[in-house]
Every structure is written in C-alpha cells, then in structure tokens.
C-alpha positions as CSV (number, residue, x, y, z in Angstrom):
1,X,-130.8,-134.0,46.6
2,X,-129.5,-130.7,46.5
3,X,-130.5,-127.6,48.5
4,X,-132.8,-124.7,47.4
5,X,-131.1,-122.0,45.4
6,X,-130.0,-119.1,47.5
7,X,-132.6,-116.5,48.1
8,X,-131.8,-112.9,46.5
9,X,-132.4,-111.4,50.1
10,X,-129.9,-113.1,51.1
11,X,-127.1,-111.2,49.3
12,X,-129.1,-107.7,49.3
13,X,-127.0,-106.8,52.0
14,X,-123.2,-105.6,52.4
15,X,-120.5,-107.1,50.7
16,X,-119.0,-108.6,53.5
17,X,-122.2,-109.8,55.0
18,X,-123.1,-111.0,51.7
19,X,-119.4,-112.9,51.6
20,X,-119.9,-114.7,54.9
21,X,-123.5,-116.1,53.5
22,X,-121.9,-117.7,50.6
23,X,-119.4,-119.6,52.6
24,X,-120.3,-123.0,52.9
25,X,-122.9,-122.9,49.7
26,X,-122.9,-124.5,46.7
27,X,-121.6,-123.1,43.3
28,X,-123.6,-125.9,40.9
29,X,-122.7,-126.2,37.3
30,X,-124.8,-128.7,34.7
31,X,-122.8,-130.7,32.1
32,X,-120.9,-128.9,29.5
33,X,-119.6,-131.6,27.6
34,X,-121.5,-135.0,26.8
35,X,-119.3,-137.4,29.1
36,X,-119.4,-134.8,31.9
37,X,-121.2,-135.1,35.1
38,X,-122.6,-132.3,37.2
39,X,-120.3,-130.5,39.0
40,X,-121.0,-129.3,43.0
41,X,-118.5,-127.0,44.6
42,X,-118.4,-126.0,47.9
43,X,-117.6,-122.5,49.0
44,X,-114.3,-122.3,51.4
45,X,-113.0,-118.8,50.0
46,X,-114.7,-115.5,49.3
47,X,-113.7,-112.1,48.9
48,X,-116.1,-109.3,49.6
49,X,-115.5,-105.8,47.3
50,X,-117.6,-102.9,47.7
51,X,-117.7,-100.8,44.8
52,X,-117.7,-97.2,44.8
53,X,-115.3,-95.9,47.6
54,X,-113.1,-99.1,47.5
55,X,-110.1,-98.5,45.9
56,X,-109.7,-102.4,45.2
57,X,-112.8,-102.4,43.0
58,X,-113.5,-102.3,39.6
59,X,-116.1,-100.0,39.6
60,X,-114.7,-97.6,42.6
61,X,-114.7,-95.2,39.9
62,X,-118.6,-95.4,39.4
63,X,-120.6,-97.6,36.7
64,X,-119.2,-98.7,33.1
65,X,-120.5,-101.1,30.7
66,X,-118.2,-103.2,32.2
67,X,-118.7,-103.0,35.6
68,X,-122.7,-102.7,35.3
69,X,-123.7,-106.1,36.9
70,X,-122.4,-105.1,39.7
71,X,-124.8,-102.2,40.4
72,X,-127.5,-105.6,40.8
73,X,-130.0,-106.9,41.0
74,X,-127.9,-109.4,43.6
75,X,-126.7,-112.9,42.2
76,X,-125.9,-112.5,39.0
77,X,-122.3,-113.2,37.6
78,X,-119.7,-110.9,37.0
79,X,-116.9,-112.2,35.1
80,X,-113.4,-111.1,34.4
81,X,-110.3,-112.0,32.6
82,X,-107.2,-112.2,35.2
83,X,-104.1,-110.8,33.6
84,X,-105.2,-112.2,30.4
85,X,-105.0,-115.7,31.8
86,X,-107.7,-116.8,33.7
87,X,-111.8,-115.9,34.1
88,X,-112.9,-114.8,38.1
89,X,-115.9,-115.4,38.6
90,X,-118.0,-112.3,41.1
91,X,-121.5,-112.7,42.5
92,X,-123.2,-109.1,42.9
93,X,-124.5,-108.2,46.1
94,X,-126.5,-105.3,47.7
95,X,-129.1,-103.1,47.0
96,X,-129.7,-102.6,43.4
97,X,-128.0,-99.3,42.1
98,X,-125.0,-99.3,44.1
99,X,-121.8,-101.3,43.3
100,X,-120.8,-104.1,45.7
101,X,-119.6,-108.2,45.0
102,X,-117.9,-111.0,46.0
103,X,-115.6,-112.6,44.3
104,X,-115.4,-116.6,44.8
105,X,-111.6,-117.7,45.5
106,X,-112.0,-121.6,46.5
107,X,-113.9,-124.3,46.8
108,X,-113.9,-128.0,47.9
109,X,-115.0,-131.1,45.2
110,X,-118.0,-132.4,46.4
111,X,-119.8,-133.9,43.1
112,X,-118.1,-134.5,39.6
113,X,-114.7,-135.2,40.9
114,X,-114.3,-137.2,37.6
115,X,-115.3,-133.7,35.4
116,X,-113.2,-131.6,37.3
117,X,-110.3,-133.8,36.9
118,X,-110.1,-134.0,33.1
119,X,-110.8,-129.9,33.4
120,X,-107.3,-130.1,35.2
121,X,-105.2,-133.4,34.6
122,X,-101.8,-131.8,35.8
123,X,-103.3,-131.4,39.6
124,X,-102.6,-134.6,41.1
125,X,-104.1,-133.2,44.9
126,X,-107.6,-132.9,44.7
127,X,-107.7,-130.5,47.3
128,X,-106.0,-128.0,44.9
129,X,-108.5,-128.5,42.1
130,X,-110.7,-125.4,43.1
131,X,-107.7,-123.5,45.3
132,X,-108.2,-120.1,44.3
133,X,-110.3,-118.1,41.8
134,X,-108.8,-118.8,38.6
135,X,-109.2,-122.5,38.7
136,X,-112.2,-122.8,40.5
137,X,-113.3,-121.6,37.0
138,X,-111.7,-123.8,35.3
139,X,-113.5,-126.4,37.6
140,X,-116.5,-125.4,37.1
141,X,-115.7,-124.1,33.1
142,X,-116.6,-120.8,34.0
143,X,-115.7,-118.4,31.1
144,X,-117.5,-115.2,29.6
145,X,-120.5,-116.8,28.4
146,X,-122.1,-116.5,31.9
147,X,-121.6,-112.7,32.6
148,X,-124.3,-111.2,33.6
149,X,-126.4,-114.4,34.0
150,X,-128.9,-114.5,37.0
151,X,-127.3,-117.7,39.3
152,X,-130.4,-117.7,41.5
153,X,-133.2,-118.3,39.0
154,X,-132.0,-121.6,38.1
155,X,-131.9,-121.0,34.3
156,X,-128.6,-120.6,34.2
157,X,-126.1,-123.3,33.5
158,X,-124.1,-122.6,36.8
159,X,-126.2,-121.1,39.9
160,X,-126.0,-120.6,44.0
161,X,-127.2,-122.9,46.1
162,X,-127.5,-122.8,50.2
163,X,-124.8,-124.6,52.1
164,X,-126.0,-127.7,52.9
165,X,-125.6,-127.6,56.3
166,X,-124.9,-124.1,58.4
167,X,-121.3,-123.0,59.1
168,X,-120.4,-122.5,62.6
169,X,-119.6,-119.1,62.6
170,X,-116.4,-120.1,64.8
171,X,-115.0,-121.3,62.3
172,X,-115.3,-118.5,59.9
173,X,-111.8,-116.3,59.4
174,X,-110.6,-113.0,57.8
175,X,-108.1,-111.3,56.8
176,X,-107.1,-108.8,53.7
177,X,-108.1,-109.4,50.3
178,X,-105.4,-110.9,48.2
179,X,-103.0,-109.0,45.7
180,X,-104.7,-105.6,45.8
181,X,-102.4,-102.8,46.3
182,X,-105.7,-100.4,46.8
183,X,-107.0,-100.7,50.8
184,X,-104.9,-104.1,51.4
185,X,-105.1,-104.1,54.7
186,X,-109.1,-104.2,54.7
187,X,-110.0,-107.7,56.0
188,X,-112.8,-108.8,53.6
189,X,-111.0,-111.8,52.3
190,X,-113.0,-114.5,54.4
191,X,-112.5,-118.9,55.2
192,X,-113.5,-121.4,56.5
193,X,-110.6,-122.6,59.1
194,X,-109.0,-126.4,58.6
195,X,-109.8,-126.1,55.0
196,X,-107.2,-127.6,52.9
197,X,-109.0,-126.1,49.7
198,X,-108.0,-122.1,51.0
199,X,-105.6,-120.5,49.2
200,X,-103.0,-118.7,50.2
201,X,-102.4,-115.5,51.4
202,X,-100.2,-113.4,49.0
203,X,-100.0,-109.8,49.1
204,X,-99.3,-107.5,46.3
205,X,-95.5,-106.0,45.6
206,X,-97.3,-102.7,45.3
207,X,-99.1,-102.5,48.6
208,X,-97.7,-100.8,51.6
209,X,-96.2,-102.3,54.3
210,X,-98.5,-104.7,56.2
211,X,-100.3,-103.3,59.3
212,X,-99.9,-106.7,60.9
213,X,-99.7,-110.0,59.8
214,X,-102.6,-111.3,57.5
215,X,-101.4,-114.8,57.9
216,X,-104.8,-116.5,58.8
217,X,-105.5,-114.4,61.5
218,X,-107.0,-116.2,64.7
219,X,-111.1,-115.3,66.3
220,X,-114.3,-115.0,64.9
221,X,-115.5,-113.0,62.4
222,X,-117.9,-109.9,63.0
223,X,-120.4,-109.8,60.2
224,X,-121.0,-106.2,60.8
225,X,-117.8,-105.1,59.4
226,X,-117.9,-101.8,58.3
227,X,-117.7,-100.2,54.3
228,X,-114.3,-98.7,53.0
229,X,-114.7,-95.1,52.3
C-alpha cells in the first residue's frame, strides 16, 4: 500500500526546505499505455530554485505565462523542455504569489521496473534508469501534458507521495545546483548519500571558477539555508 499524498504544507515553505521534504518521497505515475504497470519512483536528487532574486531561475525576472506555476499554489508541476531534448519536471513550492521550486533530478525504481525498462531499453544498469532529470521523465513519461497539474490532489496521472519511511537527516548532502552559470556556487542541489541513482556533479563551462570543490561535499545539511538575493 502506498503512502498518503504529500500535504501542501509541507512544501509552503522555502525552496530548499521544501527540497529536503521531497527527498526520500514518492513520484507515482498510473499506466500510460495498456501493458504498463504503475510506476513508483523514489526521490534521491532534488534541486531547490527560488525564483525572483536567483539568477539560476526561470522566473528571477518576475512572472510570465510561462513561469506562472511557479508563483503556486505549492505542488503543482512545472515542466520544461531541456535544450530542446528532454522535459524537467519542477514541483512549486512556497507561499502562493512568490516564485520558488524544485526541480526533481533522480530517483531510484521501486515499482514498474518492467515499464520503465521498455521506456529506456538502451540502459542496461537499472540504477541509471532515473539518474538525472531528463530521464527520470522519461521513466515516469513525463512530458507537457502535466504542466500545471496539481500532484497532491490525486487527480492527476502522476502525483507526490510521502517517503515511505523518514530519511535520516545524516544522510542528506548538498552542494551547487548543476550546470547553472547564474549563483553556481549556491548549494541547493541536495542527496541522499550511498545512492547509486545520484547523478553527477557537472558544472557549467560558463560559471566562474569554483569556490571549493562541489564534489559531494561531506556533513549534514542545515535546512535553514538561507534565500539568494
């Protein structure tokens, strides 16, 4: 049986609070084709954004139509095309009216191994099927058909459930966000350690030099971390 849907509360709060909550949880998506099975991800990868003020943002310019689920409510899906290649796939966060989400980078198989195989038959490590954001859509066939749905209210056909079991919050990492050149040395990008599903750290050509080295840095993670800006 699964677990109860997230609560909205529980992402009204800071991106990076709100990024450390979805670690652990479930991203749930129903059957899209008729031989599928559900698919059940498990959250190992996030990456918390915080709108206006954070130059790594979409909307750090202020709202557009196409950054407007991100002003809230909380939960709902924003979803973008990645160079023209792949669909990312944000969860909004925050108070609603101001700009803040999380994008979801990796994720473990837990259910629906099967589905998620014939959604990527060139991976032969199953540990790589979700391994970073562009083909943890693909895993879960994520594509623009669920912008602006509402993933807590269990309508839609993927939604946000609570981790099954709580993450020790030793275990939880960070370090920068990946490929931004905008505030790269900001360390919102946030793990579970010993995950083989994590992706790897790679930071843009167009960044400064690093401050220090982002390589998985070591001790735990302080939920309070402060806005950009």
């Amino acid at each position: 049986m699964l677990p109860p849907l997230l609560d909205r509360a529980e992402l009204s709060g800071d991106a990076p609070s709100a990024a450390v909550r979805l670690l652990g949880g479930l991203l749930v998506g129903r059957p899209v084709e008729a031989d599928d099975e559900q698919v059940v991800l498990r959250l190992t990868e996030v990456e918390a954004y915080a709108g206006e003020g954070d130059p790594a943002s979409h909307a750090a310019r202020g709202w557009t139509p196409r950054t407007a689920v991100m002003f809230g409510p909380a939960g709902h899906a924003y979803v973008y095309l990645s160079y023209g290649i792949h669909w990312c796939l944000n969860v909004s966060c925050g108070p609603s009216g101001r700009s803040s989400a999380v994008l979801l980078r990796a994720a473990t198989v837990v259910s629906g191994l099967e589905t998620v195989r014939r959604r990527r038959p060139a991976v032969r490590d199953d540990t790589r099927l979700a391994r970073g954001p562009g083909v943890l859509t693909l895993a879960a066939a994520v594509t623009a058909e669920l912008g602006g749905a509402d993933l807590l209210a269990g309508r839609a056909r993927v939604g946000l459930r609570r981790p099954p079991e709580p993450v020790d919050p030793a275990s939880i990492r960070s370090g920068p966000r990946v490929g931004v050149s905008g505030a790269a040395d900001v360390p919102w990008r946030f793990w579970i350690a010993g995950e083989p599903s994590v992706s790897t750290y790679r930071r843009s050509a167009a960044a400064p030099p690093a401050l220090r080295c982002p390589s998985r840095p070591s001790g735990r993670l302080d939920p309070r971390a402060p806005g950009v800006g």
